[in-house]
C-alpha positions as CSV (number, residue, x, y, z in Angstrom):
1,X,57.5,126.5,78.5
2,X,53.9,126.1,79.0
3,X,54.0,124.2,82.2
4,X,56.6,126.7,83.7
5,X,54.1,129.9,82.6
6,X,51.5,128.0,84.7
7,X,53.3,127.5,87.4
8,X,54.4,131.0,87.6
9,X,50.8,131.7,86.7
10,X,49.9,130.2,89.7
11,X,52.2,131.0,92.1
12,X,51.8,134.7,91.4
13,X,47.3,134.1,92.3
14,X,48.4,132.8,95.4
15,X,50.7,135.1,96.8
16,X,48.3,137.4,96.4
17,X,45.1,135.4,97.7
18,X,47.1,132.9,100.5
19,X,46.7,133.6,103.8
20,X,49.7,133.2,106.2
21,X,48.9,133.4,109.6
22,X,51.6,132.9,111.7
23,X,49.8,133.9,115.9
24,X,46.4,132.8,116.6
25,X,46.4,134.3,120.1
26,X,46.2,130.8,122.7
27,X,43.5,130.9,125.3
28,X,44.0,132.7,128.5
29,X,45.0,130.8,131.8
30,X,42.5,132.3,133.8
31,X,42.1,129.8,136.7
32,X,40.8,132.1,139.5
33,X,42.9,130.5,142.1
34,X,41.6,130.8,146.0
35,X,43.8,128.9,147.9
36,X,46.7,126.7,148.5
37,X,47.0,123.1,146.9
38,X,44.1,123.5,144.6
39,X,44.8,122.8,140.8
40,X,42.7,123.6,137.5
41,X,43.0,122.5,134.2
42,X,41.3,123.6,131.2
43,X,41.1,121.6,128.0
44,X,39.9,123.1,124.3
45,X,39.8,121.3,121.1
46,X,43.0,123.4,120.5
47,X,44.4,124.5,124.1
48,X,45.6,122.8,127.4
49,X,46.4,124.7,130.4
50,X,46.9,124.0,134.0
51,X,47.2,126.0,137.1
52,X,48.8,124.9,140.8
53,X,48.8,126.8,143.5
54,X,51.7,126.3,145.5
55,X,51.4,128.8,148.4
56,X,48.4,131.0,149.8
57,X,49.3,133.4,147.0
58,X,51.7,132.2,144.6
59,X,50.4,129.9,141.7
60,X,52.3,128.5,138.8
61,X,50.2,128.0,135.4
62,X,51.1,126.2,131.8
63,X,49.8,125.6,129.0
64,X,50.0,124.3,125.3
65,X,48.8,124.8,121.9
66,X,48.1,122.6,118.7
67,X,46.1,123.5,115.6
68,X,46.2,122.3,112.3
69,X,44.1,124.3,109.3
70,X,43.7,122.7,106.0
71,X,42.0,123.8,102.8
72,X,42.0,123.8,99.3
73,X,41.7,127.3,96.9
74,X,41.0,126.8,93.3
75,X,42.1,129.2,91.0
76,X,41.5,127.6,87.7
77,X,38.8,124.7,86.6
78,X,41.9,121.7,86.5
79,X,44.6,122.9,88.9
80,X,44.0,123.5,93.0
81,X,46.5,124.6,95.9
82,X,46.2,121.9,99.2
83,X,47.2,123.8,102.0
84,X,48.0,122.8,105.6
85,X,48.9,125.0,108.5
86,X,50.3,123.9,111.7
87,X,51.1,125.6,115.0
88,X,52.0,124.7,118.2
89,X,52.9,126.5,121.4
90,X,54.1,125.8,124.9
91,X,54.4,127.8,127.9
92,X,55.2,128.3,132.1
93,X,54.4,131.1,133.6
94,X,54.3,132.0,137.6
95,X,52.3,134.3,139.7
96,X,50.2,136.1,142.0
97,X,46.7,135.8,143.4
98,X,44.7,137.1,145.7
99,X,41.1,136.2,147.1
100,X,39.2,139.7,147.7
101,X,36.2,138.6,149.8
102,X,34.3,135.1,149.5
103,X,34.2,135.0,145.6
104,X,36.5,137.9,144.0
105,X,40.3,137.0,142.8
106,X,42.6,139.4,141.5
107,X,45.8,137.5,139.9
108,X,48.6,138.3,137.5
109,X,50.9,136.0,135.8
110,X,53.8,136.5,133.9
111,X,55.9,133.5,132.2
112,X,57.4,132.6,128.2
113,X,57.4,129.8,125.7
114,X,58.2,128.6,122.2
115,X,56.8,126.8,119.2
116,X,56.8,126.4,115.8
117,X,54.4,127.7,112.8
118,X,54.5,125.7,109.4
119,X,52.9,126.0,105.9
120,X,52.7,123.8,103.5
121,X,51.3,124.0,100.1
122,X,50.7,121.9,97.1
123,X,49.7,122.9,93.3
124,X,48.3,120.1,92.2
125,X,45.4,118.7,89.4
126,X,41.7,118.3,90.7
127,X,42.0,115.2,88.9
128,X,44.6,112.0,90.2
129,X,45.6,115.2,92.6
130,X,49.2,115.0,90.8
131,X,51.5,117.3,92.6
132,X,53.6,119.8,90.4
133,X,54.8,122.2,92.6
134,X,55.7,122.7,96.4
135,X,56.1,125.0,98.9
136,X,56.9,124.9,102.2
137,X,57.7,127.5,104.9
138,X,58.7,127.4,108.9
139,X,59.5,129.9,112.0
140,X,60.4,129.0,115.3
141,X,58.5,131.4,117.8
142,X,59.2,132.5,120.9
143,X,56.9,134.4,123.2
144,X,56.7,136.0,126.5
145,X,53.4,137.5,128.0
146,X,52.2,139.4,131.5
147,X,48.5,139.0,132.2
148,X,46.7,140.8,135.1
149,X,42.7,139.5,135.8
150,X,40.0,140.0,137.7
151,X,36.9,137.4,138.5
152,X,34.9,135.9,140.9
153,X,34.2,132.0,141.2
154,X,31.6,129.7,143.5
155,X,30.7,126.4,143.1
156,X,28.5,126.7,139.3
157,X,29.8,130.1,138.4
158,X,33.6,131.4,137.6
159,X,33.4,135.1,135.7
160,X,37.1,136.8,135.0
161,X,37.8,139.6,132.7
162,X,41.8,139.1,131.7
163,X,44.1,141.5,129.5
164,X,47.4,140.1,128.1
165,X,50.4,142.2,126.8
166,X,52.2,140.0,124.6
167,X,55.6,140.0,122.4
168,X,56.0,137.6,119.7
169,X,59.1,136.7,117.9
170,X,60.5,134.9,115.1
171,X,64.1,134.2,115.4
172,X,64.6,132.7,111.6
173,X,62.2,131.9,108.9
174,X,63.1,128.9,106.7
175,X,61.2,128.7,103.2
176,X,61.6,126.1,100.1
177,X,60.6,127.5,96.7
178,X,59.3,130.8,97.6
179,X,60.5,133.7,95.8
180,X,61.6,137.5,97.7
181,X,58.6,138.4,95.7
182,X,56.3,136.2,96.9
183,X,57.6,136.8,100.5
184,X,57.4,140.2,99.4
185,X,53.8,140.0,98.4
186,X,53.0,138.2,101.7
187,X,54.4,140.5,103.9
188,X,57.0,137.9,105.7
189,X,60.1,139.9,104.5
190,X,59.7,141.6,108.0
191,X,58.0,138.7,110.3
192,X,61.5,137.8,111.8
193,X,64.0,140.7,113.4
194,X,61.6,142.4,115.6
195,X,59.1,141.8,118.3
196,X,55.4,141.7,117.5
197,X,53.4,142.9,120.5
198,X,49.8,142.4,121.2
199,X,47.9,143.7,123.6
200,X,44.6,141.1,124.2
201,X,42.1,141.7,126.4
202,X,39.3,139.1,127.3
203,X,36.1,137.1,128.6
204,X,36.0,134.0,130.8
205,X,32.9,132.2,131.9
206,X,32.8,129.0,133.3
207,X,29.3,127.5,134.5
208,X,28.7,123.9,136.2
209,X,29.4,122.3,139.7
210,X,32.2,122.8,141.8
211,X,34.4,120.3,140.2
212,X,34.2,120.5,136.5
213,X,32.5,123.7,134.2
214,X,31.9,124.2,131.0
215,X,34.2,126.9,129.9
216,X,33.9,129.1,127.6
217,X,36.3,132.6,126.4
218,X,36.2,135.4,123.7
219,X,39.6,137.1,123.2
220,X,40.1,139.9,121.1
221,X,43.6,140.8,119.9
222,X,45.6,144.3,118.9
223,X,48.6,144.6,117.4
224,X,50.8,147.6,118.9
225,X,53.7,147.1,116.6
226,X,54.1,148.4,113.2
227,X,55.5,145.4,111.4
228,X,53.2,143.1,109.4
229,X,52.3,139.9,110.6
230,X,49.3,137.8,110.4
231,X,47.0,137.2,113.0
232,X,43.6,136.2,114.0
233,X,42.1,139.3,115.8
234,X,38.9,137.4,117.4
235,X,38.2,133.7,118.9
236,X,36.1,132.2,120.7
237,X,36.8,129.1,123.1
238,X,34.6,126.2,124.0
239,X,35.7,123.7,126.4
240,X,35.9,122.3,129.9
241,X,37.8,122.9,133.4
242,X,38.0,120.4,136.0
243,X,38.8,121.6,139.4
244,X,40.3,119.9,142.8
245,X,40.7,122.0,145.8
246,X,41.0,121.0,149.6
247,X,37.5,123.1,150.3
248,X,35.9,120.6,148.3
249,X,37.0,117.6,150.4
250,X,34.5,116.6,153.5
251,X,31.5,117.7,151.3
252,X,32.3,121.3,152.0
């Protein structure tokens, strides 16, 4: 009896302290694209994405996503929850672009993906770490996006100011020993059903030589829809692009 009332004890602090966030907002394909054959690929600790342009004006762009959060919350001097997060998301989009003098590009790309967003957690002792209760939780996502931008690029310096509308969905969510009231509690009654919509506008600079940039993006999200879900609303991107393009070649 005493083990179950601490359990439930426990539970009960965490549904209302755990934090389930089921769309951290990937980083924006922005690959200010000037002409035909050139390619750009951007790589984050988190994010991958790669642009091709196939024509004089049409590009196609992709990209992926993996994270992976863990932490530990304590809520009492012998017993601790280990939790881990995972996410992952992949996409293919296709679009437009258009050079506007010798360093302004106006593009807009429009595509969809899928992925998956897990949580696991443990409640376990501080001590030996002996497990007594689990939990686990997973939704399949699908997503679909349109992203208008504006930027210029030169050989050190790429500068684009992107806005993408966003719907996120959640076909099914699957859950192992998580009470209704816990779901409740955490607001995921409603995460599947309906179509979460985000409207995410952002920053992209890139600074460096011609073929590779440091890169480096601030997107700030807003949720349009009413439902509940839980998001990040702010992150910021470190990384590096690499780019190949015939004006390069010749030592042009």
């Amino acid at each position: 009896m005493k083990k179950t009332t601490l359990i439930l004890l426990g539970t009960i602090t965490f549904a209302f302290t755990g934090c389930h966030i089921f769309y951290f907002p990937n980083v924006h394909n922005v690959p200010t694209l000037r002409e035909k054959g050139e390619f750009r690929a951007t790589l984050t600790p988190s994010d991958a994405n790669a642009a091709y342009a196939i024509t004089d004006n049409i590009a196609i762009v992709g990209g992926a996503q993996f994270r992976t959060s863990k932490w530990t919350a304590s809520w009492s001097d012998s017993m601790e929850y280990n939790y881990v997060n995972k996410k992952n998301l992949f996409e293919l989009g296709l679009g437009y672009y258009k050079p506007l003098g010798d360093a302004a590009v106006f593009e807009v790309y429009g595509g969809g993906g899928f992925g998956k967003v897990t949580f696991d957690r443990d409640w376990a002792t501080k001590v030996g770490g002996t497990v007594i209760y689990s939990q686990t939780l997973g939704a399949n996502m699908t997503k679909w996006y349109l992203q208008p931008s504006l930027g210029m690029t030169n050989e050190n310096l790429d500068i684009a100011f992107s806005c993408r509308l966003a719907g996120i969905s959640f076909p099914s969510l699957d859950t192992s020993n998580y009470t209704v009231y816990e779901l409740n509690e955490l607001e995921l009654l409603y995460l599947t059903g309906t179509t979460h919509m985000f409207l995410e506008p952002a920053l992209t600079i890139r600074v460096g030589y011609k073929y590779i940039k440091v890169h480096g993006q601030i997107i700030y999200a807003t949720k349009l829809s009413s439902d509940p879900i839980g998001y990040v609303p702010l992150s910021i991107n470190m990384g590096v692009q690499v780019t190949l393009a015939p004006r390069f070649r010749g030592g042009n």
